[in-house]
LUMTI-341928 format. One record per residue: z negated, x negated, y negated of N, C-alpha, C in turn; residue in three letters. Coordinates in steps of 0.2 Angstrom, whole numbers, plus 5000, padded with zeros to 4 digits. Layout:
// LUMTI-341928
ZXYZXYZXYala;...
//
This chain:
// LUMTI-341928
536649745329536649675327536949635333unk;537349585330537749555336537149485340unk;537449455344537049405347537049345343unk;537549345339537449285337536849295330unk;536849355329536549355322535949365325unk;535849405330535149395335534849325336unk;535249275335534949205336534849185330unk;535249205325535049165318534249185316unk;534349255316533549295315532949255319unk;533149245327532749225330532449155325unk;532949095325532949025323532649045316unk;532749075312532349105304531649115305unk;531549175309530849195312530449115314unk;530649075320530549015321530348965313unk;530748955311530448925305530148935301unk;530049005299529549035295528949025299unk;528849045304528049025309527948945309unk;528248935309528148845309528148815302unk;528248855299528248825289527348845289unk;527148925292526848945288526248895291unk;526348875300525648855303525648775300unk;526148745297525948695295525748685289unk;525648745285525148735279524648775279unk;524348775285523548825287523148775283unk;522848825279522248805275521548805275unk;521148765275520348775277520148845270unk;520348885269520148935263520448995268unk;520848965272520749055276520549055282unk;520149025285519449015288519049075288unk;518749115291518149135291517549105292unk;517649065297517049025297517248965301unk;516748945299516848845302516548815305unk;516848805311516648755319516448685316unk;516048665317515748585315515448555321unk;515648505323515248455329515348395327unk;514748355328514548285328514248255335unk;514848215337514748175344514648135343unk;514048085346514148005347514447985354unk;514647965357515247965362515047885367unk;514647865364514447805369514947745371unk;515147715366515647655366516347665367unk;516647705363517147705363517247765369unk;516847815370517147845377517347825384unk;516847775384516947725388516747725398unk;516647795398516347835403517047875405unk;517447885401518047925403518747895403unk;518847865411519347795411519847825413unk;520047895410520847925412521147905403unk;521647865406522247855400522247915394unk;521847855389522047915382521447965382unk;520847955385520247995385520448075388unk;520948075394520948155393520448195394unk;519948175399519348235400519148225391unk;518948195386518848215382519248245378unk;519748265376520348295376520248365378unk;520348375385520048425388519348475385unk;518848445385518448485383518248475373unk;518648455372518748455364519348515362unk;519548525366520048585367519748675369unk;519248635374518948705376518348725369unk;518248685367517548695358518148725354unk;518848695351519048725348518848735341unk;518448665339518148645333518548635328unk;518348685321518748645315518648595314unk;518348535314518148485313517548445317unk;517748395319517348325324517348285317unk;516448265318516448185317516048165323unk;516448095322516248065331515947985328unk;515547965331515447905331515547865337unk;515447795336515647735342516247765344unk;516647765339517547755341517547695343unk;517347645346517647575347518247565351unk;518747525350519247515350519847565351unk;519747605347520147645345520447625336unk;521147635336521547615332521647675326unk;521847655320522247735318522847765321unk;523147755324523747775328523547815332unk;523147775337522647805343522347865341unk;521747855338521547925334522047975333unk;522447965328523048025325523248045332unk;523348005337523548055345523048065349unk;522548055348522148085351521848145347unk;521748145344521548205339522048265339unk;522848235338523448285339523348325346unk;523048285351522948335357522648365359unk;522148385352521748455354521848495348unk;522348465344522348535340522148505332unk;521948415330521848425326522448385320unk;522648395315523148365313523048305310unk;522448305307522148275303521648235306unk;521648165304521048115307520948045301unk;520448035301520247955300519747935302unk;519847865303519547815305519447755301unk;518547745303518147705297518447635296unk;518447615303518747545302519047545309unk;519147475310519647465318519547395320unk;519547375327519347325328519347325337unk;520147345338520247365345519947325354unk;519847255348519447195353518947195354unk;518247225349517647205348517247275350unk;517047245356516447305357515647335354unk;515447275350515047315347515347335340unk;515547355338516047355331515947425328unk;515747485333515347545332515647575325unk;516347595324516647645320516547715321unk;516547755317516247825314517247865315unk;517347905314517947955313517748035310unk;518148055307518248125307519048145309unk;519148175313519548235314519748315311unk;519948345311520248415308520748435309unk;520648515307521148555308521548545304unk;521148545297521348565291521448485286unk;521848465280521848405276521048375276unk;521148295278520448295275520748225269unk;520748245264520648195257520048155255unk;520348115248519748075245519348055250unk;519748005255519347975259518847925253unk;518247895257518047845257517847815261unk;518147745260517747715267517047665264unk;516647665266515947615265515647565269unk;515647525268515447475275515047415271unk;514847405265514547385262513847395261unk;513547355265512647365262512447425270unk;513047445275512747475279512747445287unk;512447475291512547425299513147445301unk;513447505302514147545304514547555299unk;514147585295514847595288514547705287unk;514947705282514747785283515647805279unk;515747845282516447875281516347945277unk;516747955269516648005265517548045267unk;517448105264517948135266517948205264unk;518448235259518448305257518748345264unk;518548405265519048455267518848515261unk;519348535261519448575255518848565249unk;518348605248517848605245517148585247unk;517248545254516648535258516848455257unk;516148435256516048335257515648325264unk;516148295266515848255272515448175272unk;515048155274514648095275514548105283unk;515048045286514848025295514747955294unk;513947945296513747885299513347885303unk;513347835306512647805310512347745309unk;511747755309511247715305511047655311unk;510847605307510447545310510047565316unk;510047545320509647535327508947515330unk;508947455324508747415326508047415320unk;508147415317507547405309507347465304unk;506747505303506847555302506947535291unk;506647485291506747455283507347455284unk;507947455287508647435285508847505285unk;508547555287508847615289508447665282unk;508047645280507747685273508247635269unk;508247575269508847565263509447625263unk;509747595270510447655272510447725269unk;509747765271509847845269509647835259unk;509647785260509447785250510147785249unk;510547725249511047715248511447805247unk;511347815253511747885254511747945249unk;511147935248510647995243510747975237unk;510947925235511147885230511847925229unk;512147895232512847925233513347985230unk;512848025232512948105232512648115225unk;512048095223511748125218512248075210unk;512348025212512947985207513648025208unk;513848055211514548075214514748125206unk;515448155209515648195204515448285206unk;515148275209514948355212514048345216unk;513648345214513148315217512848395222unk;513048435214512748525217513348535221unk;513648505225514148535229514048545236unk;514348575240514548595249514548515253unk;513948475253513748425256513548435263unk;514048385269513748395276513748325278unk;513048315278512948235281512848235289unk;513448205292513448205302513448145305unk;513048135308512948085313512248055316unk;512347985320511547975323511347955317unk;510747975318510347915311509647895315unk;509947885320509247835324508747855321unk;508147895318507847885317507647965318unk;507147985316506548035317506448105312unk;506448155313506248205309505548215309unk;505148215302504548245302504448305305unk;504848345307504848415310504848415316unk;505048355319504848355326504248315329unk;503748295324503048235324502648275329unk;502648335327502048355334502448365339unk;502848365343503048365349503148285351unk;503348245344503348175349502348155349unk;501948165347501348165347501048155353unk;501448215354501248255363501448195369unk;502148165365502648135372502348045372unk;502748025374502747955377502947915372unk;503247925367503747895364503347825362unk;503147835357502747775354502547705359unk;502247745364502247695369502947655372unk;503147715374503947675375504447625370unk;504447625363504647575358504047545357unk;503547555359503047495358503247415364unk;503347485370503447415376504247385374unk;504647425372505447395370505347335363unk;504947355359504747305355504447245358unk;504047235363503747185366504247125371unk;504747175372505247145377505747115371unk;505747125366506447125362506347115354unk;505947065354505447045346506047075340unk;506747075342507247085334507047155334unk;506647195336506847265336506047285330unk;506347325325505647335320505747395321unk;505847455326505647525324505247565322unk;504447525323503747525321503847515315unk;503347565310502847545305502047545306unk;501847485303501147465305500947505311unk;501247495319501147505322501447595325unk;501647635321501547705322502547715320unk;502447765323503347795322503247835316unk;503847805311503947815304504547885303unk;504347905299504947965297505047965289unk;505047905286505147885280505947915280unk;506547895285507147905284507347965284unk;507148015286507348115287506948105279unk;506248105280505648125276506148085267unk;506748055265506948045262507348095263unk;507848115265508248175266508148225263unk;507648245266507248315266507048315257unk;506748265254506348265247506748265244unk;507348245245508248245242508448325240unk;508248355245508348425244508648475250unk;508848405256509548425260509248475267unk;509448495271509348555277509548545283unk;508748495287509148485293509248565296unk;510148565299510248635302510148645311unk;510148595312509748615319508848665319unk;508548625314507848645312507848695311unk;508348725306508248785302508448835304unk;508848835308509048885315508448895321unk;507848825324507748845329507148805328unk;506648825329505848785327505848735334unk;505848765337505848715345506248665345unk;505748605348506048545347506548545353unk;507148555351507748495355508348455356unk;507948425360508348335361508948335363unk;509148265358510048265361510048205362unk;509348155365509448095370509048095374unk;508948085380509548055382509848095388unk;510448085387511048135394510748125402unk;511248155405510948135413511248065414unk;511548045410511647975411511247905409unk;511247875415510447825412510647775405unk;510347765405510247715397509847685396unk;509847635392509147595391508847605386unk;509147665379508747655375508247735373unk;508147755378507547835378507247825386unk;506747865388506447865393506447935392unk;506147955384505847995381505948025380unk;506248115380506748155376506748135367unk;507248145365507048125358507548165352unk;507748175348508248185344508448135336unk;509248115340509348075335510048075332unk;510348145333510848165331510948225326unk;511148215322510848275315511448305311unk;511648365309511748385302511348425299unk;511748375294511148395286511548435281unk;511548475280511848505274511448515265unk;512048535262511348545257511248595253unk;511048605249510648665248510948755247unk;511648715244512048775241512448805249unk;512448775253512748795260512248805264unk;511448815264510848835268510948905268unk;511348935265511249015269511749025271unk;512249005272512749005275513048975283unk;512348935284512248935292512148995295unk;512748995302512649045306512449035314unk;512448965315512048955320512048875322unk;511748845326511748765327511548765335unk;511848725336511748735344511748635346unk;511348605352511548555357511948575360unk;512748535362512948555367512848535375unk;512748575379512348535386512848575389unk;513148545393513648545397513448515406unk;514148545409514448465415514848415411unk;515148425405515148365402514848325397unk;514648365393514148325390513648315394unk;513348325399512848285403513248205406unk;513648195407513948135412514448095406unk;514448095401515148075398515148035389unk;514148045389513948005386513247995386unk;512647945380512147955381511747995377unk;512248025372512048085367512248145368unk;511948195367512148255367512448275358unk;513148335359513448325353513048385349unk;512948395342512648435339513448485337unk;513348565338513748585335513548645328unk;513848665322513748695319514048745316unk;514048815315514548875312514448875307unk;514748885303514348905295515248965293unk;514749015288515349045284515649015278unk;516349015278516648985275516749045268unk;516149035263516349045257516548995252unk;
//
């Protein structure tokens, strides 16, 4: 074979591999990297142009899939390259609002198509962003902060959602903060300070309701959970562990606490292969939450 024909083969061979990598499918997956980060104001701890340390270590996880919260001022543009730079093709963002800092948008990212977006932002404090990837439904929000009656509306809404939808027995993964409490962590917060410490943050800050008649409520998990759904941190590891707060100070924990969750649901519980907090040198200094990550087999 001559050199010229050496090259056509080459420049063939080259576009075959490039047709084929840009129709990579979430169905030839083995298994599925999932993490949910709250990122703390737009990543606003990471003041290298374009988030690179974020970048960087969203590179090194090598995650099918991020949902992130407190995108704030970040654009759709923005997102599509920053996501492009760790490998994902695929991104959307809940809303946009590049000026306003408490504005607190949600995102998902992928490797793979994410379809049938919905966006939601009616009836919630943030909004909750729907989203297929192949045969899995995603739900990324973060919940009220402030009020736990706002935040039992919110997980109803949600729960509502899914169970009206067109696949309700489907491959459901609900990702994000939800400020609020697992009844499966009650004895260890029992043990801890917590109560006292939102009791004095209440006393400082009258708008804040995250007492019920006095005691810490778990109405919003304890709706999850009667739903049918699977928290997968839980289900993997009895021992309570916290993903707030980081090594960076913040004003809203004193307390270790867990307010960052995926919930799967029923038909995808055996299919968890592991769930992990990630604790890092990064995730300790780069936000005030710790990111949850999760594997499952992709059947």
């Amino acid at each position: 074979m001559n050199k010229t024909k050496l090259k056509i083969a080459a420049v063939l061979c080259g576009m075959l591999l490039s047709t084929s990598a840009s129709f990579a499918s979430v169905e030839d997956a083995k298994d599925l990297k999932i993490i949910s980060y709250n990122v703390y104001n737009g990543m606003k701890l990471d003041e290298s142009e374009g988030k690179q340390k974020f970048i960087e270590w969203a590179k090194m996880q090598d995650a099918d899939i991020i949902a992130w919260q407190e995108m704030n001022f970040f654009t759709r543009e923005k997102l599509e390259k920053f996501a492009a730079s760790y490998g994902h093709k695929f991104a959307v963002l809940l809303k946009e609002s590049p000026e306003d800092a408490a504005f607190f948008p949600v995102a998902i990212t992928s490797k793979y198509p994410i379809v049938n977006v919905n966006k939601v932002v009616d009836n919630l404090w943030h909004g909750a962003l729907y989203a297929d990837i192949g045969n899995y439904h995603f739900i990324v929000t973060h919940m009220n902060p402030f009020w736990t009656a706002k935040r039992i509306d919110e997980i109803n809404l949600l729960i509502d959602s899914i169970k009206y939808s067109r696949d309700p027995a489907g491959k459901w993964i609900i990702a994000g903060d939800l400020n609020s409490f697992s009844p499966a962590d009650k004895n260890d917060y029992d043990k801890s300070n917590l109560l006292n410490d939102i009791k004095e943050k209440e006393k400082k800050r009258p708008i804040l309701e995250n007492l019920v008649d006095g005691k810490l409520s778990y109405t919003v998990q304890q709706n999850l959970i009667d739903a049918g759904f699977i928290d997968a941190l839980k289900f993997k590891h009895q021992q309570f562990i916290a993903t707030a707060p980081t090594k960076v100070f913040y004003d809203q924990a004193s307390t270790p606490l867990r307010y960052d969750y995926i919930y799967v649901s029923p038909m995808l519980k055996n299919n968890i292969i592991d769930v992990t907090v990630l604790k890092d040198d990064f995730t300790d200094k780069y936000s005030d939450h710790y990111p949850v990550q999760m594997i499952i087999k992709n059947q």
